[in-house]
Steps between C-alpha positions, in 0.01 A plus 500: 500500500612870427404820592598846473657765654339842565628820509467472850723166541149298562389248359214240522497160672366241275157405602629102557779619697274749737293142528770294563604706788160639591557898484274703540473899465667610772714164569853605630771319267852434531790511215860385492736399253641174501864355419408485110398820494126425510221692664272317759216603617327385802219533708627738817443346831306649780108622496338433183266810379112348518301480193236770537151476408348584145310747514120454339519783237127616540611596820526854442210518330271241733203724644546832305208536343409847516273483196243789500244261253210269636481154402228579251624793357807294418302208345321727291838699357666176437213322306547808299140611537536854330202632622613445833835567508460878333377599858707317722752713714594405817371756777708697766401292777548155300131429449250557179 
């Protein structure tokens, strides 16, 4: 496997290697260079970083519903009945 190297000096562990050793985001790593001149990378010891949560992404948006339309009013614009929907406007206080 190759990679390359940013302007930065990063570069990307290979997806079966981050498996192999089971980094995650966040997972401290070690590197040396051995006799041959060969980069290792390893796993650092001590406390491992916990995989967090995934957050639900309608999260944010869950509840927020501030919709000034009723129900009905909405059925009728959306079944595109023009008749109806020429004198639909929501009201000030959220109500028709």
């Amino acid at each position: 496997m190759s990679t390359h190297l940013t302007s930065k000096g990063q570069v990307t562990i290979p997806k079966p290697i981050r498996d192999a050793l089971q980094l995650l985001p966040g997972t401290p790593v070690d590197f040396a260079v051995n006799a041959e001149g060969e980069v290792v990378l390893r796993r650092a010891e001590g406390p491992q970083p916990a995989r967090a949560p995934r957050k639900d992404r309608f999260d944010a948006v869950r509840g927020r519903a501030d919709v000034p339309w009723r129900t009905e009013d909405l059925m009728k614009l959306l079944s595109r009945d023009d008749s109806a929907s020429k004198s639909m406007s929501p009201s000030k206080d959220g109500r028709s």
